[in-house]
Every structure is written in structure tokens, then in C-alpha cells.
C-alpha positions as a printed Julia matrix, in Angstrom:
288×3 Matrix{Float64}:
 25.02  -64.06  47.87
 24.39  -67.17  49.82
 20.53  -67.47  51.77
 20.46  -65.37  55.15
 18.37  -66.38  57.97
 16.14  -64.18  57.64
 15.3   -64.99  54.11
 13.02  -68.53  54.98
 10.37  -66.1   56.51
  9.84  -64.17  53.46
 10.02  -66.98  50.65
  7.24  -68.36  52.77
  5.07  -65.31  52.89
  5.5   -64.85  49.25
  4.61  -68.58  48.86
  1.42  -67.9   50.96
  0.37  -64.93  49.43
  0.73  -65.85  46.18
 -1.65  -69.26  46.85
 -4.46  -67.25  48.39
 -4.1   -64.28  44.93
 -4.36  -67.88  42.93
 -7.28  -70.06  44.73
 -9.52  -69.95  47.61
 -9.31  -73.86  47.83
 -7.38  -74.07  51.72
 -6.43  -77.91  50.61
 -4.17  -76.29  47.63
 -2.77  -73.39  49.26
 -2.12  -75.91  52.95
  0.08  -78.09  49.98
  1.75  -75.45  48.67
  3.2   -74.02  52.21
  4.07  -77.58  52.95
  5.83  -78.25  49.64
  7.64  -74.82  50.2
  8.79  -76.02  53.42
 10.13  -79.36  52.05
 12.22  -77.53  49.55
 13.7   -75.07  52.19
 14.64  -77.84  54.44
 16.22  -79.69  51.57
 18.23  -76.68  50.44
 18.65  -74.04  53.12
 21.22  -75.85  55.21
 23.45  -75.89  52.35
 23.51  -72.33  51.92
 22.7   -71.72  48.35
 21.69  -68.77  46.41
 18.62  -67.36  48.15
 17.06  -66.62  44.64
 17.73  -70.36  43.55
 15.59  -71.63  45.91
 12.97  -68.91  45.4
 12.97  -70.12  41.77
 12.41  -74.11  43.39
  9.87  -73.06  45.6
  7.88  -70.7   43.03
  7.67  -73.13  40.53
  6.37  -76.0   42.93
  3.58  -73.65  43.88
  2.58  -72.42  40.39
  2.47  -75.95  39.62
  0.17  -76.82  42.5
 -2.05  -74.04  42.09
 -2.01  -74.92  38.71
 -1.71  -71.42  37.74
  0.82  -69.69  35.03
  1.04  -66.14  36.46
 -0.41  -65.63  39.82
  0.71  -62.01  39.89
 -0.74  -61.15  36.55
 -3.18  -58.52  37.97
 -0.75  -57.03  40.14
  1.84  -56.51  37.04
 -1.03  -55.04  35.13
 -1.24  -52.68  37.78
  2.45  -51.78  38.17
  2.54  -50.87  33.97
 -0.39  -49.35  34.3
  0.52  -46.79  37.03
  3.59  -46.32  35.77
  2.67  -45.16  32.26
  0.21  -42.82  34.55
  3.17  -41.31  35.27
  5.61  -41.7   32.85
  5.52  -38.26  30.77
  6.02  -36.75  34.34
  9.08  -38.72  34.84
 10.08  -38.11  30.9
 10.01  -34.41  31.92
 11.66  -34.61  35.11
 14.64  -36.91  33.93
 14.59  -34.28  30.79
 15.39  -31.26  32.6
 18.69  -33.33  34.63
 21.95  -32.02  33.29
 22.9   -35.14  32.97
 20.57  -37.41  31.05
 22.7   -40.65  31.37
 22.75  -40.49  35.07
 19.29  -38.85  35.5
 17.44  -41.93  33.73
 19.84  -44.55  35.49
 18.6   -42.78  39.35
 15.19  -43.2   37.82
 15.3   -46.55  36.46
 16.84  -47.64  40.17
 13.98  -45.91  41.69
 11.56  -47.54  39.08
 13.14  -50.96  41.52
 10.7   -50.1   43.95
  8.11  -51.78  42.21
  8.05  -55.35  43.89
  5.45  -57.32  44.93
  7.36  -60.0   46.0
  9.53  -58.68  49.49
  7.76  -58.59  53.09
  7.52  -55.5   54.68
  7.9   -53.33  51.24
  5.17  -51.2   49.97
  4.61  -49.88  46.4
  4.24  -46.08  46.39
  1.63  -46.34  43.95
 -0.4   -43.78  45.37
  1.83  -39.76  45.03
  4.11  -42.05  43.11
  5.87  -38.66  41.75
  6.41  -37.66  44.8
  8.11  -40.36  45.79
  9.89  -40.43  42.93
 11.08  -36.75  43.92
 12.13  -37.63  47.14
 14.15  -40.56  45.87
 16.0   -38.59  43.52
 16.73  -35.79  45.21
 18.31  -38.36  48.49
 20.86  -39.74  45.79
 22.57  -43.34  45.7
 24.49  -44.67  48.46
 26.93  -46.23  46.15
 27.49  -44.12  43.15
 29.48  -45.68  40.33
 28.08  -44.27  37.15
 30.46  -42.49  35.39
 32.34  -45.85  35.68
 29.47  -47.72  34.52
 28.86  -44.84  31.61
 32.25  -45.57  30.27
 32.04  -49.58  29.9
 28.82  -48.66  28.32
 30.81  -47.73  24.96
 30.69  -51.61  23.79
 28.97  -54.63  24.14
 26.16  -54.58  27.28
 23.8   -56.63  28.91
 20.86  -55.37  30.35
 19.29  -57.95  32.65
 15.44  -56.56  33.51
 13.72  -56.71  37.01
 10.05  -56.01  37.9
  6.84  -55.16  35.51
  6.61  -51.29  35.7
 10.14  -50.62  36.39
 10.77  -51.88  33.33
  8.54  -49.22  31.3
 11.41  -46.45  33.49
 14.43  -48.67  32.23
 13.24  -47.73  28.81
 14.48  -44.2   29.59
 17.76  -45.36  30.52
 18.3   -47.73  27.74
 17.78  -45.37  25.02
 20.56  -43.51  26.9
 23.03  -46.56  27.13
 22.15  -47.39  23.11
 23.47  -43.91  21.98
 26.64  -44.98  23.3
 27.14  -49.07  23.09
 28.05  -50.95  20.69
 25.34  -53.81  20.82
 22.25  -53.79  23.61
 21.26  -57.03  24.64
 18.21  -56.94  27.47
 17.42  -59.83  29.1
 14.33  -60.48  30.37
 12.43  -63.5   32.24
 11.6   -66.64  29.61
  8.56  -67.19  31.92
  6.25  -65.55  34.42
  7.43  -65.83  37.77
  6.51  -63.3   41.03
  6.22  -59.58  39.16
  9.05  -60.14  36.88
  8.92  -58.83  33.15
  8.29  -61.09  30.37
  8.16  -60.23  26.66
  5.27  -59.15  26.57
  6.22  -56.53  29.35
  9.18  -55.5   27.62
  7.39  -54.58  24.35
  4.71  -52.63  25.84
  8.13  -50.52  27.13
  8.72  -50.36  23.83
 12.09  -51.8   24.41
 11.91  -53.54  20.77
 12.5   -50.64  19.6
 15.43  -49.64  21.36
 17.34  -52.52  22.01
 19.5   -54.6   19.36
 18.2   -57.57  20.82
 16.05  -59.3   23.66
 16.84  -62.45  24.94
 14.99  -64.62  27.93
 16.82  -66.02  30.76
 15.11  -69.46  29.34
 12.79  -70.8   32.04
 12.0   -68.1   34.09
 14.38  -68.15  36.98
 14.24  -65.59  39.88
 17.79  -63.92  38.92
 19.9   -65.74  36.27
 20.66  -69.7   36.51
 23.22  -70.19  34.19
 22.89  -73.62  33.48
 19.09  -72.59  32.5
 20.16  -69.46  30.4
 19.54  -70.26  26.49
 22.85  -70.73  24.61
 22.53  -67.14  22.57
 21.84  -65.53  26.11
 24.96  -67.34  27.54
 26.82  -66.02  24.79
 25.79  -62.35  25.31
 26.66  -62.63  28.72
 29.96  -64.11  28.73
 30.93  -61.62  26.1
 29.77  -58.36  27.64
 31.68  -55.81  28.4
 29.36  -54.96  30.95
 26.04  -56.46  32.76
 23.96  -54.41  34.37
 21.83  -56.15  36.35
 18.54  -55.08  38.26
 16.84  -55.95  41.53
 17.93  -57.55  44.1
 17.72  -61.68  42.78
 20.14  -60.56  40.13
 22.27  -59.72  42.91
 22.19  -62.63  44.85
 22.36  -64.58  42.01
 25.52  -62.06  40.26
 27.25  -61.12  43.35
 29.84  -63.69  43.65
 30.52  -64.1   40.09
 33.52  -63.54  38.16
 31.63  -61.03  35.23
 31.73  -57.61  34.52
 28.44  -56.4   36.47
 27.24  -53.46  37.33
 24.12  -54.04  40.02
 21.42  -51.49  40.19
 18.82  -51.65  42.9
 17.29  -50.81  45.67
 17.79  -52.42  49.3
 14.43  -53.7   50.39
 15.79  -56.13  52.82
 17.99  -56.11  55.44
 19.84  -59.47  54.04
 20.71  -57.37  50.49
 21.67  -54.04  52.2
 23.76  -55.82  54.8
 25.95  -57.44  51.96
 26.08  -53.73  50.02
 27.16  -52.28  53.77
 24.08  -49.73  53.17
 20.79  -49.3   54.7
 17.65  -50.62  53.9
 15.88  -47.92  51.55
 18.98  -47.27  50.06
 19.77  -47.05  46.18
 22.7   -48.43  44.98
 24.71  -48.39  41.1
 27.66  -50.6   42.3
 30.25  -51.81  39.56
 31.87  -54.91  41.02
 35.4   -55.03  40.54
 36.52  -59.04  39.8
């Protein structure tokens, strides 16, 4: 999915926002903006991958601010309320006729949990009643049972956001009853709210997953020519990828793999391309 025009406003909000989280120096967070608008004027005519840039412009700032993880508070804050939560959600998935399905709408709605889009808000606060709400409106694009059935081999799980990762748990101990080898992916490096590591083993995905792999430096989405050489491999080989959030979209949409996209639209540029609304959830197989 190429940049949209409306996507320079909100890579520079997120470049703002993060500098003033970082610093209160007005000299560093003045460069920053202005380094942010170098690389968009470089790249945005060309019309690449919106989350390519993003990755350009995030790093520049981290590396003015001279901060690793900006966002770490925030991300504390998204695990945090979501293990408030999660026995409720552990219940409510429980009771679902369908468990595989159940913990996949969950894990989409867990997708609300970004930090990083202008003009979306974290229902933090009631979260299970959001989380109600969600479940009960359904996805706009429901291919599950298709995704279920490539889940019987080789998969590739490729994480989103802190906190909605600690939900994905739910739906990857589903997937590893029936694959033959889980591989989750997530980021090699902090970057916006993005799970690390360290994220994924307080999910206790270590202990569900055959493997987890990094996406190598920490892109927004997945660079290829960035991705480690045992991550390529899993990926090339999969039978299916599911990928999360919406930079794995941009970044997966065009491509040739097997890749089932699970998110939901928090910007009119994403739902546009899905032909949904904004608010909308989405598990879309993409056909090559």
C-alpha cells in the first residue's frame, strides 16, 4: 500500500509527539520536525510504502532525541491494563462456541491498542466494555474459517502493538493446537508501541510458540531486505502469514505471500484500500 495524502500529517504528529514524551529541550524536538520533513520530501513524491518512511523518519528522531524507546511508559501502560483485564477476556473468549474464531475477534480487537495514529483513542478506561461492543459488531471482512484451515502447517505470526500482544496469546495457543510449526515475529527493536521480546515473553508467548524471531532492526511493518536470514526463511516458507496492524498491511498488501491481515481500520487511508469503514475489523486472506 503505497503513502496516501493524508498520511504526511500524521507521521508528523507522531514525530512531534513523540519528541515532546522524549525531551523538553524545543532546539531537539524543532530538529526533529525538520529532519522529518526532509525525509518526507525526499520520499513522498515517489510513492513508497507509507510504513517505510515511518521507519526513516522514526529512527532519525530517536536518534536525535537520543532516546531508545520514547514510548516505553506508554507500552508499560498498554500490558499493564491489559493483564487488568485479561482473565475477563479469558472468560469471555471461553464461553464462544468457537474458540478459534472467538480469540482471533479478540486478538483483532486487542489492535486497538496504538499509540501511534492521529485521531485514535485507547479505550483504556471500560476497556471490557469496549471489548463487548466490538465483539458483538463482528468483522467487516470475515475470512476465518479460510484462515483456520491454512493454519494446519507451517505459520507466521507477525506481532503488532504492546498489549495486544498479551490478547494474541489467546489466539496463538489456538493456532498451535493445529499447525505444524509457529513462528511469531516480533520487532528486533523498539520503535512507536510495537512489541519487542521482552513484550512477547511477558505474553508468555515462549511458551507457546515453536519459535520467535525479530524482524531484525525494528522496522514499522516488515522490510525484507532488513528481515534476519532465519526470519526470511520462515516467511518465504509459510503456509500462511498472519499479519497484524495496519504497517504490516501497508507493508504486506501488495506482496505475492500467503497473508492473512488482521486489524483494525484506524485511518481512513487503510480502510479505504480494505473498501470498509474506519472502526472496522477486518480478518482478510489475500488471494495472490
Amino acid at each position: 500500500m503505497k503513502i496516501s495524502p493524508k498520511c504526511p500529517a500524521c507521521l508528523l504528529n507522531r514525530a512531534y509527539t513523540e519528541s515532546k514524551m522524549a525531551t523538553t529541550d524545543e532546539k531537539k524536538i524543532q530538529k526533529a520536525v525538520e529532519e522529518s520533513l526532509k525525509i518526507l520530501n525526499r520520499r513522498y513524491p515517489s510513492g513508497e510504502i507509507n510504513a517505510v518512511i515511518a521507519t526513516e523518519m522514526h529512527r532519525k528522531v530517536y536518534e536525535i532525541l537520543r532516546v531508545e524507546d520514547p514510548y516505553k511508559k506508554l507500552k508499560d501502560k498498554a500490558n499493564e491494563t491489559v493483564l487488568r483485564f485479561l482473565p475477563h477476556i479469558k472468560q469471555f473468549v471461553k464461553e464462544q462456541e468457537d474458540l478459534f474464531r472467538a480469540s482471533a475477534i479478540a486478538s483483532i480487537i486487542g489492535n486497538t491498542f496504538d499509540y501511534g495514529v492521529m485521531g485514535h483513542s485507547v479505550a483504556e478506561d471500560g476497556f471490557m466494555d469496549f471489548f463487548r461492543e466490538e465483539f458483538e459488531k463482528g468483522l467487516a471482512i470475515d475470512d476465518i474459517d479460510k484462515i483456520r484451515e491454512l493454519c494446519k502447517c507451517r505459520v507466521v505470526y507477525l506481532t503488532d502493538n504492546c498489549g495486544e500482544i498479551i490478547v494474541d496469546a489467546l489466539f496463538l495457543e489456538e493456532i498451535k493446537k493445529i499447525s505444524n510449526r509457529l513462528t511469531v515475529v516480533v520487532r528486533g527493536k523498539p520503535i512507536l508501541s510495537d512489541a519487542t521480546l521482552e513484550d512477547a515473553e511477558l505474553a508468555g508467548i515462549h511458551k507457546i510458540a515453536d519459535e520467535i524471531l525479530t524482524n531484525g532492526e525494528g522496522a514499522i511493518g516488515i522490510i525484507e531486505e532488513e528481515l534476519p536470514a532465519d526470519t526470511m526463511d520462515r516467511v518465504k516458507n509459510a503456509n500462511i502469514i498472519i499479519a497484524k496492524g495496519m504497517a504490516n498491511y501497508e507493508c504486506l498488501s501488495d506482496s505475492d505471500l500467503p497473508v492473512a491481515f488482521l486489524l483494525t481500520a484506524k485511518c481512513e487511508p487503510v480502510a479505504e484500500s480494505l473498501g470498509i469503514s474506519v472502526g472496522d475489523m477486518v480478518a482478510k486472506f489475500k488471494r495472490s
